[in-house]
C-alpha positions as CSV (number, residue, x, y, z in Angstrom):
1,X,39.2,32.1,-42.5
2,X,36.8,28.6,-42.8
3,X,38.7,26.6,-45.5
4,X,36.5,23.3,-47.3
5,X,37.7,20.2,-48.4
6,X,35.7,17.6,-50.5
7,X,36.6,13.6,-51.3
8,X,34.5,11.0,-53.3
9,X,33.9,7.6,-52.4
10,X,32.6,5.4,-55.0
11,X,32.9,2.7,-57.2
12,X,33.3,4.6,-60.5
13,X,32.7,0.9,-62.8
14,X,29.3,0.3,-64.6
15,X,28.4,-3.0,-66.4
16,X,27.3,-3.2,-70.1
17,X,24.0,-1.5,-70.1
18,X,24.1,0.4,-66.5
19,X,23.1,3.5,-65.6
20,X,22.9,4.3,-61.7
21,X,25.9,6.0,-60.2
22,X,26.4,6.2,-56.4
23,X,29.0,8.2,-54.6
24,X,29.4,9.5,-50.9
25,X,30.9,13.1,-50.8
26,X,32.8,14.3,-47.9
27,X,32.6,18.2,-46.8
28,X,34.6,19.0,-44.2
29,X,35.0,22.5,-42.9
30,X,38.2,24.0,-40.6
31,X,39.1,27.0,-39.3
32,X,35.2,28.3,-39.4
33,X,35.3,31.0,-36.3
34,X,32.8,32.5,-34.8
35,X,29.4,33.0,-35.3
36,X,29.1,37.0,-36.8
37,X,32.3,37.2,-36.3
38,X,33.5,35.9,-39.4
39,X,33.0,38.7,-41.8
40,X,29.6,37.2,-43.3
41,X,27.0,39.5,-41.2
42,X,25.5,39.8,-38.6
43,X,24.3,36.5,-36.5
44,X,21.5,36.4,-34.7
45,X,19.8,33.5,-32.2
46,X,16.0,33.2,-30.5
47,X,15.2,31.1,-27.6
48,X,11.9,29.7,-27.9
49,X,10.0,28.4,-24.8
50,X,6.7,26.9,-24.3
51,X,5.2,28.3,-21.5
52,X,1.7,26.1,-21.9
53,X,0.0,24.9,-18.8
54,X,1.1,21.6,-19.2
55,X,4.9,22.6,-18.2
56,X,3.9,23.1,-14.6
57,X,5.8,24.5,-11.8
58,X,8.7,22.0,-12.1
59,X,9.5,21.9,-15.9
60,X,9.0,25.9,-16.3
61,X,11.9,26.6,-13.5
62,X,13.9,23.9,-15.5
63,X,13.3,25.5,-18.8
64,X,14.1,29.1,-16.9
65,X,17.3,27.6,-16.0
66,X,18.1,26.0,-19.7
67,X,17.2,29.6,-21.1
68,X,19.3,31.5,-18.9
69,X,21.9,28.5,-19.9
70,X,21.6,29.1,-23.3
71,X,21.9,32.8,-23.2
72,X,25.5,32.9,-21.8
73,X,26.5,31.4,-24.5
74,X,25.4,34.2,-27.1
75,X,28.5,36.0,-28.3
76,X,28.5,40.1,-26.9
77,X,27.1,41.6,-30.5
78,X,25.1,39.1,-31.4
79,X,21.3,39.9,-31.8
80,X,18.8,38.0,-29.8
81,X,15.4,37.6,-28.7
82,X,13.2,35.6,-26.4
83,X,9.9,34.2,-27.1
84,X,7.1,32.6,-24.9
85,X,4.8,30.2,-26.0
86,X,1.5,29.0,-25.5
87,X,-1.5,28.8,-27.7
88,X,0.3,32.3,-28.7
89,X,3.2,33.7,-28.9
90,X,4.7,36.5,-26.8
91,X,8.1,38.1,-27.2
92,X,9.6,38.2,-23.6
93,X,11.8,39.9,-24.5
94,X,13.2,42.5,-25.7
95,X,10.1,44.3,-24.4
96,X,9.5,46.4,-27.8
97,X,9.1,44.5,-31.4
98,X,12.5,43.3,-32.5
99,X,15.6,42.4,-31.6
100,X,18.6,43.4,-29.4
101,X,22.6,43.1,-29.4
102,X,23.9,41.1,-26.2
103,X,26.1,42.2,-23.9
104,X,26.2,42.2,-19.9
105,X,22.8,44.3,-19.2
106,X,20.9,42.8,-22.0
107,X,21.6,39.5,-20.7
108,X,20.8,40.2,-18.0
109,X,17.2,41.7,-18.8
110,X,16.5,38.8,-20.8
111,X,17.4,37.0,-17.8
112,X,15.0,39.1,-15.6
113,X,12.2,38.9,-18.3
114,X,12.4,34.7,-18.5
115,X,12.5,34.9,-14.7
116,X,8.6,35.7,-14.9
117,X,7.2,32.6,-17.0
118,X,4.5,31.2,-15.6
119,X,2.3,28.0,-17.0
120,X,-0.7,28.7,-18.6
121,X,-2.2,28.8,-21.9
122,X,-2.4,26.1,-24.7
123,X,0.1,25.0,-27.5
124,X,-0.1,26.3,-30.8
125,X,3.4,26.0,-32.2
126,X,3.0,27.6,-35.2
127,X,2.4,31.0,-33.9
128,X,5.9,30.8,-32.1
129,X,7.5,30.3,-36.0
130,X,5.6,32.8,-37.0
131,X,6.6,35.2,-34.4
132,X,10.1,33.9,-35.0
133,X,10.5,34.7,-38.4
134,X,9.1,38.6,-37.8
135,X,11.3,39.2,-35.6
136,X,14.4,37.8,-37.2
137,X,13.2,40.0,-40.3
138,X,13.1,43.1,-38.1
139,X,16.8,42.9,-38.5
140,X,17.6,43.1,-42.0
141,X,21.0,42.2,-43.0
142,X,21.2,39.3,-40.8
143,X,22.9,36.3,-42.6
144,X,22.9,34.0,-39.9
145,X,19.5,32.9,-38.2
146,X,19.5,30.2,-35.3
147,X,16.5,29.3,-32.9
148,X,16.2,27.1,-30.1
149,X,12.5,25.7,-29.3
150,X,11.4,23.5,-26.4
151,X,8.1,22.0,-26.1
152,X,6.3,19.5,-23.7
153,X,3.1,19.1,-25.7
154,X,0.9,18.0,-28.9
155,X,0.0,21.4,-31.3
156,X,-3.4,21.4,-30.3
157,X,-4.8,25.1,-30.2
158,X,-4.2,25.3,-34.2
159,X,-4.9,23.3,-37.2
160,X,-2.9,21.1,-38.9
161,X,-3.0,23.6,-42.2
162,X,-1.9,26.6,-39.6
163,X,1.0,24.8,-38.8
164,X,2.2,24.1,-41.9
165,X,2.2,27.0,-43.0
166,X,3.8,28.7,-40.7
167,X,6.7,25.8,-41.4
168,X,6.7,26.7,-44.8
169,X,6.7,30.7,-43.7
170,X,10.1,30.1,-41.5
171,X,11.4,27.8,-44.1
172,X,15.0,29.4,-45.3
173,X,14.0,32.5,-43.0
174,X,16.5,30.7,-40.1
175,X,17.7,27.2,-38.7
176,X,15.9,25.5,-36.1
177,X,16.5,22.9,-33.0
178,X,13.6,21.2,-31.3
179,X,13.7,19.7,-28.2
180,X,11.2,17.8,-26.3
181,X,11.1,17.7,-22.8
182,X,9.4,14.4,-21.1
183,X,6.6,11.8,-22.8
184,X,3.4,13.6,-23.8
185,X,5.2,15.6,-27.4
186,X,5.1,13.9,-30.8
187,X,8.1,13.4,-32.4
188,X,7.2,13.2,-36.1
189,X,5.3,16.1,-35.1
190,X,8.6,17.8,-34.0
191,X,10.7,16.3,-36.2
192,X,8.8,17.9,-39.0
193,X,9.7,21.4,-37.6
194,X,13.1,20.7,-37.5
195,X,14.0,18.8,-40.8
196,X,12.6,21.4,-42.3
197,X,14.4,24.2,-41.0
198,X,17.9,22.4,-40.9
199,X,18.3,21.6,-37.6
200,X,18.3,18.5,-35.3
201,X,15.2,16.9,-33.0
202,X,15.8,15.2,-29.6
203,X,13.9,14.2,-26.4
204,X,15.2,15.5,-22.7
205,X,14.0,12.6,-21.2
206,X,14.1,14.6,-17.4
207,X,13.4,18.3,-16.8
208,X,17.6,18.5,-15.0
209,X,18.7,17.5,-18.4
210,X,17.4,20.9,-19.9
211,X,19.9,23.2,-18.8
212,X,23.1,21.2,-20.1
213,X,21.5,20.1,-23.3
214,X,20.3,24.2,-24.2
215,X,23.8,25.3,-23.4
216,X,25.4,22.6,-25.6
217,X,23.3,23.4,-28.6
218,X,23.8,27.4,-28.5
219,X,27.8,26.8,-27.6
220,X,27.5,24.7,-31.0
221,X,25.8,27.4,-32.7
222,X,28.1,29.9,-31.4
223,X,30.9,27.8,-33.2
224,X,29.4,28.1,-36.9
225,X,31.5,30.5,-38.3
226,X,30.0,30.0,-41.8
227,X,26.5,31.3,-42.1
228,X,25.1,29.3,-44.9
229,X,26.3,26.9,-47.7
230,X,25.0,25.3,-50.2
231,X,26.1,22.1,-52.0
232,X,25.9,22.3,-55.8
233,X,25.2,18.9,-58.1
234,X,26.3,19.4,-62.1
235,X,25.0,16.5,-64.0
236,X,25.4,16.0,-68.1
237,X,23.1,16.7,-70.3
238,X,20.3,14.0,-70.2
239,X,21.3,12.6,-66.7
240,X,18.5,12.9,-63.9
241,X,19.7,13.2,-59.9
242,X,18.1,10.8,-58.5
243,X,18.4,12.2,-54.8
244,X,20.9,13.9,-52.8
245,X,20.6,12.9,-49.2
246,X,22.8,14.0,-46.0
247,X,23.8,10.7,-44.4
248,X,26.0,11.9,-41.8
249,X,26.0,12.8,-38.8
250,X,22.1,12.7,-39.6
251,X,20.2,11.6,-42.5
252,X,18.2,14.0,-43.9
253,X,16.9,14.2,-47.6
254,X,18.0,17.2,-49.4
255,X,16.4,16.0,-52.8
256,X,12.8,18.0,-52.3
257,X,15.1,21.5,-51.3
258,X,16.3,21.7,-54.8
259,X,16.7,25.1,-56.3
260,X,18.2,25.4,-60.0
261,X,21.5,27.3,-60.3
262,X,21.2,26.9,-64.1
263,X,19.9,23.9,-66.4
264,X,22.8,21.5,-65.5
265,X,22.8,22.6,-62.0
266,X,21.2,22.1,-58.7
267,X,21.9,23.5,-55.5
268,X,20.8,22.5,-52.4
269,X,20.7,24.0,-48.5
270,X,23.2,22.8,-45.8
271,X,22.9,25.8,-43.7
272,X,25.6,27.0,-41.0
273,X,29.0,25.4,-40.9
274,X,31.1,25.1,-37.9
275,X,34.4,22.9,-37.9
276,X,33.0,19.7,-39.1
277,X,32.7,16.8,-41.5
278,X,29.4,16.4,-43.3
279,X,29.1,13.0,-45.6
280,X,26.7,13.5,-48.0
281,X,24.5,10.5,-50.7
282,X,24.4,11.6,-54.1
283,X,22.8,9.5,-56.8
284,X,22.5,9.8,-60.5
285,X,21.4,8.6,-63.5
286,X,23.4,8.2,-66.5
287,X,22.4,7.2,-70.4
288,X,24.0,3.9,-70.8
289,X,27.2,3.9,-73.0
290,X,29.2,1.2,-74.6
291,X,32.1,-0.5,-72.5
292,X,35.1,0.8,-72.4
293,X,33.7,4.4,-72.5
294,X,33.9,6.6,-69.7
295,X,32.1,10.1,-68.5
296,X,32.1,12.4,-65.6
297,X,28.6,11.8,-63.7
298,X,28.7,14.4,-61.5
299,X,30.5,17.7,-60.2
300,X,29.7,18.3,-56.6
301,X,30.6,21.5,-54.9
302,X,30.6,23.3,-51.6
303,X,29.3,27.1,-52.4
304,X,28.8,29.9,-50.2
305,X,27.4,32.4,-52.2
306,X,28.7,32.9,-55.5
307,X,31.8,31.0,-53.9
308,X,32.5,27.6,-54.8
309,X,34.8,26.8,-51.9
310,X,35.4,22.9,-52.7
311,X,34.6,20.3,-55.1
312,X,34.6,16.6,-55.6
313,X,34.0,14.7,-59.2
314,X,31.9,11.2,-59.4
315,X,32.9,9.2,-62.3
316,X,31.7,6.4,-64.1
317,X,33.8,4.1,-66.5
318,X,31.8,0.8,-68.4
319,X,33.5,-2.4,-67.8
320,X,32.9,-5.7,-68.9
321,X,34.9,-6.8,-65.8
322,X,32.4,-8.5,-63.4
323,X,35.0,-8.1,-60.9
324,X,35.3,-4.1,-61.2
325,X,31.1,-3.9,-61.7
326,X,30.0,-6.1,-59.3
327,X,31.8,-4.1,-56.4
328,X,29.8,-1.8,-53.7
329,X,32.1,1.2,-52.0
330,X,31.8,0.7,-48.5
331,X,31.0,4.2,-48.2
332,X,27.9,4.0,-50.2
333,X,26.8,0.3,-48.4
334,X,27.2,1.7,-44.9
335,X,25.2,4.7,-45.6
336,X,22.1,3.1,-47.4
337,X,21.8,0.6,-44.9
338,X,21.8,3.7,-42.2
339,X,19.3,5.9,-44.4
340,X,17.3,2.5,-44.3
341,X,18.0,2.0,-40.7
342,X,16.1,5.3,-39.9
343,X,12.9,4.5,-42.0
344,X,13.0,0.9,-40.3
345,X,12.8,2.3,-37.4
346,X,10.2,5.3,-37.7
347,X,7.8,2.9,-40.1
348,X,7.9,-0.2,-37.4
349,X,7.2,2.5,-34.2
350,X,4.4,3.6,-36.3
351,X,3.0,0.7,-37.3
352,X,3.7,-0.4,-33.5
353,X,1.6,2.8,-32.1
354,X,-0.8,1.8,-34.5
355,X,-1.6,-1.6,-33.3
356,X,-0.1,-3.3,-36.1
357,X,1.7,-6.0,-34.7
358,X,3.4,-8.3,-37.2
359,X,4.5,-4.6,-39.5
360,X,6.0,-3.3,-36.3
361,X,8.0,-6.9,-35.9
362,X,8.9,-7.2,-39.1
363,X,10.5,-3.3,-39.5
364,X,11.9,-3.3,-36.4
365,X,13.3,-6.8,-37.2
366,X,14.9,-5.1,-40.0
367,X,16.3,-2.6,-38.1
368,X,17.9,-5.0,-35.6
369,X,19.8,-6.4,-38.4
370,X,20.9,-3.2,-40.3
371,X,21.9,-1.5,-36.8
372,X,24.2,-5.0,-36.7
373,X,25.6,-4.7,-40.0
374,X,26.3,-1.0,-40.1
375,X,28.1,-1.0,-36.5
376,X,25.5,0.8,-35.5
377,X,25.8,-0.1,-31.6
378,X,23.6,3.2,-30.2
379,X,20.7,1.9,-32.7
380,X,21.1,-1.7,-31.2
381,X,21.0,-0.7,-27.3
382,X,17.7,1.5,-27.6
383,X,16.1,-1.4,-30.2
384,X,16.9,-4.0,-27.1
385,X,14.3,-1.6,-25.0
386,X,11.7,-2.2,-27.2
387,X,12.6,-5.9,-28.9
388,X,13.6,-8.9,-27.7
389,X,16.5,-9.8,-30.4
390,X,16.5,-14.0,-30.6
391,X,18.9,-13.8,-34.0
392,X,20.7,-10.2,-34.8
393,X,21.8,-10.9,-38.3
394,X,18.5,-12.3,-39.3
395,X,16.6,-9.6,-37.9
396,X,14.8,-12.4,-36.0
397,X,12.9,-10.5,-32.9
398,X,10.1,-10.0,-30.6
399,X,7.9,-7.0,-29.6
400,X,8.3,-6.7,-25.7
401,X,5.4,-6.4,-23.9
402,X,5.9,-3.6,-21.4
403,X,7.9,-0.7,-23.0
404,X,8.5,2.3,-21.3
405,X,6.9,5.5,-23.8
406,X,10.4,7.4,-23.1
407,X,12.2,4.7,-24.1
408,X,10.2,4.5,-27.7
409,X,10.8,8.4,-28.3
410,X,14.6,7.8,-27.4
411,X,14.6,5.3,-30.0
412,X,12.6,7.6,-32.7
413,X,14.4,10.8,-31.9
414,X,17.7,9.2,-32.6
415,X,16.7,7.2,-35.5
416,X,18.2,9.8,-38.0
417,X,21.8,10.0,-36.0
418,X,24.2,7.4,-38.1
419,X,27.7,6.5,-37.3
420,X,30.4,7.2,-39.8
421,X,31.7,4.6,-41.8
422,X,35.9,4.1,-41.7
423,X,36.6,5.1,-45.0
């Protein structure tokens, strides 16, 4: 049986006057099983491949291979399904509308079905979410959703209102990974998919990479025991949450997924849990009280379901002591200077791609120097392919001339990963 665990890292001390309370919450999960196998329902996983013409011969028998890849990792008795994608969607397989249980001859079918992809056909993205989210709901019951999609292209056979809506449409329906295979995708584009439906982004710089990278993603999804969880903020009377924000291993900002519990409470989505820590930003604004006064800012809990499964408490205590006020957790300093490490980053490439010279220098200049503070060595090798650094701590730097386009997605795809502070 999963079992949580919750600690709070902050500086509980305001000054005369202040108001803004910062904490970093640590969710960590152990003991979290098996995906449907855990007593929460059924689990069930789709396999989304774009079949477009612009995959040609070699990158279809790659993505073949990181299919099959991914299917023999699928638990016996999980549901699954396989989709092809082009400028529509076709299920593969099974060959009637739905889904099917795995186990030996159903894998491999599936296998014999994905073994007939050809390239052909444009890319319309959203008609492979919608497709997605019918067929997960053709299993009712289900209370874990996972999907894998790979693409090699732009979403050009639909508008950009079709695609959004079909985002919104699979939104909380089931979790999502996106991978990119090569240069001629669009990672905001992607990225968009993915945020949105919980689940991570990254480029496959080669089409040999697929295979390994497919199989470690549904292995992973395999090990999520827990289906869903959410992570509940109670603030007093009169306080506002200023925003809730995952910050590790990836930032992504929870603060727009709100959902009220009741009028002190919010809850927010962190879907499936394997055996993992989570750090998570939570800010909040207080009404000022005299020093020496003290009040509990903030309950933050670990539900699933009804359950609240762990719990951490952010505090705040007025102090005249400039000594006690004037302090920043390291917790809290490390992960704001990672949250802005990730906008650095995505606002300088697209100020770069834009032509904008000196906004591109100046934010990835910026993102040179927070990568140096925070430790953040992964962020400082990739910046090196596209700046030359003259002066890391000042963020002094220049654009390079000749940058490879794979190198620049590398750089944007992992802008969100963040390394964890030692606490």
């Amino acid at each position: 049986m999963a079992t949580f665990s919750a600690e709070v890292y902050q500086n509980e001390f305001l000054p005369d006057g202040g108001s803004d309370v910062h904490a970093i919450v640590t969710v960590t999960c152990a003991g979290a099983g098996e995906a449907g196998h855990s007593g929460a329902g059924d689990a069930a996983e789709i396999v989304i491949v774009d079949t477009s013409g612009s995959m040609g011969a070699d990158k279809i028998a790659a993505a073949q291979r990181a299919a099959e890849a991914a299917l023999d990792q699928v638990l016996d008795g999980v549901w699954f399904a396989v989709i092809a994608g082009s400028h529509e969607a076709r299920l593969a397989f099974p060959a009637e509308h739905g889904m099917v249980r795995m186990d030996s001859q159903a894998r491999a079918a599936a296998k014999s079905a994905i073994g007939t992809f050809e390239p052909k056909g444009g890319t319309a993205m959203g008609t492979w979410l919608r497709l997605a989210t019918e067929v997960f709901a053709s299993v009712p019951g289900l209370a874990q959703k996972h999907a894998i999609l790979l693409t090699d292209g732009i979403n050009q056979h639909e508008t950009a209102e079709q695609l959004s809506a079909a985002i919104a449409g699979a939104q909380g329906q089931f979790q999502c990974d996106c991978r990119g295979v090569g240069s001629d995708w669009q990672v905001a584009e992607v990225r968009r998919i993915a945020t949105t439906l919980l689940g991570s982004v990254d480029l496959i710089a080669s089409a040999d990479r697929m295979a390994a990278d497919f199989e470690k993603i549904m292995r992973q999804s395999m090990g999520r025991g827990v289906a869903a969880a959410f992570l509940r903020v109670w603030a007093p009377q009169g306080a506002q949450v200023l925003f809730v924000r995952q910050v590790s291993p990836t930032v992504d900002d929870l603060t727009a997924r709100r959902t009220e519990v009741n009028a002190l409470t919010s809850a927010y989505p962190t879907g499936s849990w394997g055996d993992e820590a989570r750090d998570y930003h939570v800010a909040v604004r207080l009404a000022a009280k005299a020093v020496g006064q003290e009040q509990l800012a903030a309950r933050v809990q670990l539900a699933i379901g009804p359950d609240v499964v762990a719990q951490g408490l952010v505090k705040a205590l007025w102090s005249s002591d400039d000594t006690l006020t004037t302090r920043i957790d390291p917790a809290v300093a490390h992960y704001t200077g990672q949250a802005e490490l990730a906008e650095a980053i995505q606002e300088g490439l697209a100020a770069k791609a834009s032509g904008d010279t000196a906004t591109a220098t100046t934010k990835l200049g910026r993102a040179v120097q927070l990568a140096a503070e925070t430790g953040n060595e992964e962020a400082t090798t990739r910046l090196r392919k596209i700046v030359e650094i003259g002066d890391a701590a000042t963020g002094k730097v220049q654009l390079k001339r000749s940058v490879d386009k794979l190198d620049e997605m590398a750089l944007d795809t992992a802008s969100t990963k963040t390394t964890r502070v030692k606490k």
